[in-house]
N, C-alpha and C positions, 0 to 999 in steps of 0.2 A: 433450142438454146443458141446464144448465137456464136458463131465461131469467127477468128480470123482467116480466111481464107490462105494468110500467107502465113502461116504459123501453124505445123502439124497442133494437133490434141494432144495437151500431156496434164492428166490429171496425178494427184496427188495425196495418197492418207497418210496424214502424219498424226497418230498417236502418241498421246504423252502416259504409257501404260505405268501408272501407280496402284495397278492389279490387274485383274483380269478382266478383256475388253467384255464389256456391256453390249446391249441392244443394240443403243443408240449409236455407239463407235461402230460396229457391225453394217448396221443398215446404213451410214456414212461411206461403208468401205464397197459396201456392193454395189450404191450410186456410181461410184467413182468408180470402180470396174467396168460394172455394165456399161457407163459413157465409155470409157477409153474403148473395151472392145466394140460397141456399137459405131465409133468414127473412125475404127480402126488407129486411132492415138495408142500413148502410151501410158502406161498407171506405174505411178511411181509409191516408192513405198516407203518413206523416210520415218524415223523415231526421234521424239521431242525427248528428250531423256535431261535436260539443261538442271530439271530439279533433282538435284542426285540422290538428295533427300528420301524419296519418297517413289523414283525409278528405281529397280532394281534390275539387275543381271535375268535375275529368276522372272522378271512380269515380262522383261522383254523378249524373251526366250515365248514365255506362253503364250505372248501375242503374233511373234513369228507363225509355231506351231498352230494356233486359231485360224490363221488365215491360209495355209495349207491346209487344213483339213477341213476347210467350206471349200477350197477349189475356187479361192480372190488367188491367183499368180500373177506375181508382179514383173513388169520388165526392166526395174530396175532398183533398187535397195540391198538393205542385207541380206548376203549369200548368193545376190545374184550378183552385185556392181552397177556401173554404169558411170557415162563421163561425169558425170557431175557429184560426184561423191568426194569426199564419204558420204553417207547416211544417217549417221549417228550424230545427233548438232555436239554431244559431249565430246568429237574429233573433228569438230569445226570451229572451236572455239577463237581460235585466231582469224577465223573470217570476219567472224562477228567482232572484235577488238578492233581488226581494221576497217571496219566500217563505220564505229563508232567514234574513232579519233578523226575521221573524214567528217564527220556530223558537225564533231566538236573545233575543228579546225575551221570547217565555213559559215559560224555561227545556227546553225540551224539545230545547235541541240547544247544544254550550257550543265555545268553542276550544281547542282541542288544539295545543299548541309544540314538543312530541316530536317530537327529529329521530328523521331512519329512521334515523342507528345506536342512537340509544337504544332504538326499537321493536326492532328486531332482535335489540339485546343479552336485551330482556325476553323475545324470543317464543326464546328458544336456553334462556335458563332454566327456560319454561314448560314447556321440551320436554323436558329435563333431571329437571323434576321429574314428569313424567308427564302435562303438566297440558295441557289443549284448547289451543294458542299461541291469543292475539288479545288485542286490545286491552283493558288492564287496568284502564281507568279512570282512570288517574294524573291525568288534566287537568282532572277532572269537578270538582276543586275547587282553587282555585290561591292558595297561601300571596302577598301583598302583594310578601314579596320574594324569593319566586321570580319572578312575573311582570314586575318591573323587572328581574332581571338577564335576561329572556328576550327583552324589549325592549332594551335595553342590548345584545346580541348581536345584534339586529338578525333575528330569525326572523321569521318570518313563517307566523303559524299556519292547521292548517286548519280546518274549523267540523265537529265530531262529532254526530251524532244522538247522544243518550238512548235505550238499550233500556234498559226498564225491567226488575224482574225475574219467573219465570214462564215464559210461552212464546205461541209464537204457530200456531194450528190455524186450516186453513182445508182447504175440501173443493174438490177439481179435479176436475174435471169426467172423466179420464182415471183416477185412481189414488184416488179415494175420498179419505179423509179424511189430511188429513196435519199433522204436527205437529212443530215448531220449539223447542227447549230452549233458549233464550235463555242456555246459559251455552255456547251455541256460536255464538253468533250476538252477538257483542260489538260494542259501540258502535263506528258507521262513518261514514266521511268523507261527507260532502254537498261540502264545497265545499273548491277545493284552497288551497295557499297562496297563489295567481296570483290568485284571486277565482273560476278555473271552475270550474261546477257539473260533481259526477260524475256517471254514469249512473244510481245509486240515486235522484238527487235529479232529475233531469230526469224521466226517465221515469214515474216516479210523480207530477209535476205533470201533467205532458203528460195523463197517464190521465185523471185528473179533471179537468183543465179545460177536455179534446175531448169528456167523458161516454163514456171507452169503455166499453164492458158485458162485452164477453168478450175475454180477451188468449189468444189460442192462440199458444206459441210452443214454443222448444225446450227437452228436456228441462234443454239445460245451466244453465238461467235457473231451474231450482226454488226454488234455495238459497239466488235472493237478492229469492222473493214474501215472507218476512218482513221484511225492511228495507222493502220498498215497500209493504207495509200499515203500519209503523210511520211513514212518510210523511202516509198518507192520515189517520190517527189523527191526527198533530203537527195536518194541514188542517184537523180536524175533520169529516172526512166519517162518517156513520154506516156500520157496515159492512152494512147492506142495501145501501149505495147501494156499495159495493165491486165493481172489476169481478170477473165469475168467470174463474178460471184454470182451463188446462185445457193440461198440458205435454206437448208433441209425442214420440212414442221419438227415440232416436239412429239417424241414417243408419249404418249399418255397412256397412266395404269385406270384400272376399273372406274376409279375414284375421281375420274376426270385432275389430277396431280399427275404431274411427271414422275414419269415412271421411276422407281425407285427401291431398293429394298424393302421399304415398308410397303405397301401395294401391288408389289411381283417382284418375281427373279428377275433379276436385270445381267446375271452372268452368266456369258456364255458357253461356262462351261459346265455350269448347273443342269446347264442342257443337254450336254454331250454328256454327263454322268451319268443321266436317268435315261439316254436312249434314245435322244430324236437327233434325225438322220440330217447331216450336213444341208445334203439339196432341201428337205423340210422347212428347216431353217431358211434359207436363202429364198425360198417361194415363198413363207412368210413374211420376212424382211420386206421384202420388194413390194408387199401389198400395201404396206404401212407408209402411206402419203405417195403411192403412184400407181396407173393401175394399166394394166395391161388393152382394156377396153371390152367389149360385147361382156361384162360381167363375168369374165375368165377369172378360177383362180387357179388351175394348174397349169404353173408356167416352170418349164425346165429351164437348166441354164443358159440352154443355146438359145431359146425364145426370146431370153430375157434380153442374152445380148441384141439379136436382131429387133426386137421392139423397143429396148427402152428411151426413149427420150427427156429432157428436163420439161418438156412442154405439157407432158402427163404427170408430172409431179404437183400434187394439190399446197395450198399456202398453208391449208387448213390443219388444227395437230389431227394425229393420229392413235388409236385407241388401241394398244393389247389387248390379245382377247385369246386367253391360253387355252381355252376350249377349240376356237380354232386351231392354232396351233397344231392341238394333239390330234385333230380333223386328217389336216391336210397332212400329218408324219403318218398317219393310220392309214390314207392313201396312197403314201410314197411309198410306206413298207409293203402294201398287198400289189406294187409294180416291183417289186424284186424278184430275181427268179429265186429257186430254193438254195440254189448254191452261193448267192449272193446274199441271202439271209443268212444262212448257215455262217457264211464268211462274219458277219457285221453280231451276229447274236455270239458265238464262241466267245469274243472276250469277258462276256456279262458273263455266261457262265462259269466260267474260268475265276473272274472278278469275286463273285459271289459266292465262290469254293462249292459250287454243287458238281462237275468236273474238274479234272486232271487235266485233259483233252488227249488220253487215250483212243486210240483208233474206235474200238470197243465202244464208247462213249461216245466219240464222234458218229457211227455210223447211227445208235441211236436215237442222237438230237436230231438227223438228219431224220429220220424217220419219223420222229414227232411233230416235225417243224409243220410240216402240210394240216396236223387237225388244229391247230392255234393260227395262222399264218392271216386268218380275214378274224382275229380275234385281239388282236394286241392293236394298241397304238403307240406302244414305244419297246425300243429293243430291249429296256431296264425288266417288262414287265414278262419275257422270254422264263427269267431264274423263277417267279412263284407260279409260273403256267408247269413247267417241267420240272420242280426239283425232287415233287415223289416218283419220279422214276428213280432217281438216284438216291435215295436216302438210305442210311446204311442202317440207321436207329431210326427209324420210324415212329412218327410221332403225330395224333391228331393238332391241331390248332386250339390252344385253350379257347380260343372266342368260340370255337364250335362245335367243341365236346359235348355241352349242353344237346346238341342237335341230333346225338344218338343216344344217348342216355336214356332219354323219357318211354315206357312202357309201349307204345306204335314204333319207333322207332328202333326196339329192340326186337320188337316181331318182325319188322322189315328185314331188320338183320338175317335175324334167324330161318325168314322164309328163302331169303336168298341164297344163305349158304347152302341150307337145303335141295336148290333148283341148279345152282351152279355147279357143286359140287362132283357129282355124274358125266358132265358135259364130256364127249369125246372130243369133238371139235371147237376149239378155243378162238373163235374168232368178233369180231366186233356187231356179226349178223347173230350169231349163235347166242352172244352173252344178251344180244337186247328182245329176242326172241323168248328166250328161259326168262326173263326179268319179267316184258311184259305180262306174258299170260299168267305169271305168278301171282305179281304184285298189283299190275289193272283192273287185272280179269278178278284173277282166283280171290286179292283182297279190297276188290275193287275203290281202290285208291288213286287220288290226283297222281298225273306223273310227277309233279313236284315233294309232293309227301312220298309216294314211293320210289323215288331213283334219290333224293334228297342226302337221306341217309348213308345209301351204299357209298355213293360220291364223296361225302365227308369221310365214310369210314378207308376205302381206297385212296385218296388222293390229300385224304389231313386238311381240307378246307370244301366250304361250302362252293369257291369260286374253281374253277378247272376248267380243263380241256372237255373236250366233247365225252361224256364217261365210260360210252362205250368200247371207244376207238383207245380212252385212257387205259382199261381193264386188260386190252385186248395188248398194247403195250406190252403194259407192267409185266404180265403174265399169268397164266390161273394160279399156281404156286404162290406166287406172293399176293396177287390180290384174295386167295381165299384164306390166306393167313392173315391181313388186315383186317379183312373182316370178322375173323373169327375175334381175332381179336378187341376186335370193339364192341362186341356182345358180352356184357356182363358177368 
């Protein structure tokens, strides 16, 4: 990607979080990391919040906390500071008021009284005649008395940028050279009728007055880096001193549509609910439109930052694929040591009320943790691996009641309590010893028909830990009371 040599790296995510960040904001935010710590630049972290509407306290807060707990640190935004703050454009607003009276003061940006039915009347005729719809100018010059009856109505105008005519070309770092026909790109709103500034007019102050150098973001933002160079122009920034763009692919869900609620989760914290691990996330993200190279997909953070460049980022969108996904979090969790599982699984159990997190309990999970540990792909799926240890009412699984009931399955029972029941030594050698010969041998049965059963009736589902290691847990006391109890 290219950089100015005389201008540190200062990248920059500015979320307009009107909930909780998505995929696509995600894998935006860890570009912009990975470059700034790969050039050693800085990553800045600003909030669009200008729609008050629809930003809350509460989304901004979750977005802070999202990007802590992927381990995106910023060097400069909320909580941290930085010279060029605020952060928040909703305490910059008088930046933007003065920048906008500069616009309006040297002709390069005028008022507009067009209501939206008169716009809409114009963009149905533009449509009608074949012609681009957008704004046609009408307010670029305003007869004395039209503008007294506009006043006299009581409107309330908004303040239009000036595109001049021509076009506007600028080279991205991703798609080469690209270029803007200004009869498609028609004079746009900066500031609404209420006095707020739009996102055209914020964000392109913001750029230049944080000095960002490179805006990686999404592709859907292409369409609107001519308005925001026509911005820095009105500033008079010379375009050397222009940040370079460089526009992200689109996430795509299964369905080849952008990804979206209907076609997959697109919230990340959908993620963090059910149990996939920060780094998981972050290794996936980063595969999605760049790639590391030799067919690598475990990349840590530190790799990421030493490898990433904009120059491996493909034009092309990019597919979800939540099987992956749960691949590479199923990989991340069997590189944890046990204590660092232990650490990351306690709140699901906790969450899930199968523990307290008494010592008692704690030392427990620890002890269970090693026969599931290369068995899970997310930490969510910790609570139905271990909750028949802890269950105080014991209860089979309706879906798998059926699974003991039937006549074989109630001799299995039966032969088992029979062989276990004597045991002196109660361990996970002892219990698969007495089983086998029982149940292989003595009733020579699949191990699937004969361990099938005990497993449902031990552990209340056909799905569990390894069964013997699970018995050997539990204890004989309560596993031959399960059983006992699910014999007829």
């Amino acid at each position: 990607m290219p950089t100015n040599t005389s201008r540190p790296v200062r990248v920059r995510f500015a979320p307009s979080p009107t909930g909780d960040l998505h995929v696509g904001n995600i894998r935006t935010a860890l570009f912009d990391w990975a470059y700034a710590r790969h050039t050693g630049g800085q990553f800045i972290f600003r909030i669009e919040d200008t729609d008050t509407d629809r930003v809350t306290d509460e989304y901004i807060q979750a977005a802070i906390d999202t990007l802590k707990w992927l381990g995106l640190t910023w060097d400069e935004g909320p909580e941290v500071g930085g010279p060029y703050g605020p952060y928040l454009q909703s305490q910059r607003l008088d930046i933007y008021a003065e920048w906008a009276s500069k616009f309006l003061a040297n002709g390069d940006a005028y008022y507009c009284y067009c209501s939206s039915e008169e716009l809409e009347a114009r963009r149905e005729a533009q449509r009608k005649a074949n012609v681009a719809p957008g704004y046609d100018g009408k307010c670029r010059s305003i007869s004395a008395d039209d503008l007294a009856r506009y006043h006299s109505e009581g409107r309330k105008p908004v303040l239009r940028m000036r595109m001049p005519d021509g076009s506007t070309t600028f080279t991205d770092a991703i798609r080469g050279e690209v270029t803007f026909d200004h009869n498609f790109v028609p004079d746009f709103v900066l500031v609404r009728g209420d006095g707020s500034p739009l996102y055209t007019l914020a964000v392109a102050v913001d750029d230049v007055m944080m000095k960002v150098t490179h805006v990686l973001r999404g592709e859907d933002l292409l369409s609107s880096t001519p308005r925001q160079i026509r911005v820095y122009q009105a500033m008079g920034v010379s375009p050397d001193e222009y940040p370079t763009f460089a526009h992200l692919p689109f996430v795509m869900g299964q369905d080849n549509a952008k990804l979206s609620k209907r076609n997959g989760e697109v919230s990340i914290a959908w993620y963090r609910d059910r149990g996939f691990l920060p780094e998981a996330i972050c290794n996936y993200l980063a595969l999605l439109g760049w790639s590391p190279g030799e067919d690598r997909e475990n990349v840590t953070m530190q790799e990421l930052t030493e490898l990433f460049t904009v120059e491996r980022v493909h034009s092309s969108p990019a597919r979800f694929d939540m099987k992956k996904l749960e691949a590479i979090n199923g990989d991340k969790i069997r590189e944890l040591t046990l204590d660092e599982l232990l650490k990351r699984s306690l709140p699901f159990l906790k969450r899930d009320q199968v523990i307290t997190g008494t010592d008692a309990e704690i030392a427990l999970v620890k002890t269970a943790l090693p026969i599931i540990h290369e068995r899970i792909a997310t930490l969510a799926e910790v609570t139905p691996m271990l909750r028949f240890l802890f269950a105080e009412n014991f209860e089979i699984e309706p879906d798998s009641l059926p699974k003991v009931a039937d006549d074989q399955a109630q001799a299995v029972l039966k032969k088992s309590l029979e062989v276990l029941t004597p045991l002196s030594t109660w361990n996970h050698d002892s219990i698969e010893a007495a089983l086998r010969a029982a149940l292989i041998e003595g009733m020579e049965l699949k191990p699937r028909i004969a361990f099938g059963a005990v497993r449902i009736a031990v552990t209340g589902s056909h799905i569990s830990p390894p069964l013997f290691e699970s018995m050997e847990l539990l204890g004989s006391a309560a596993s031959l009371a399960r059983i006992k109890a699910a014999i007829k």
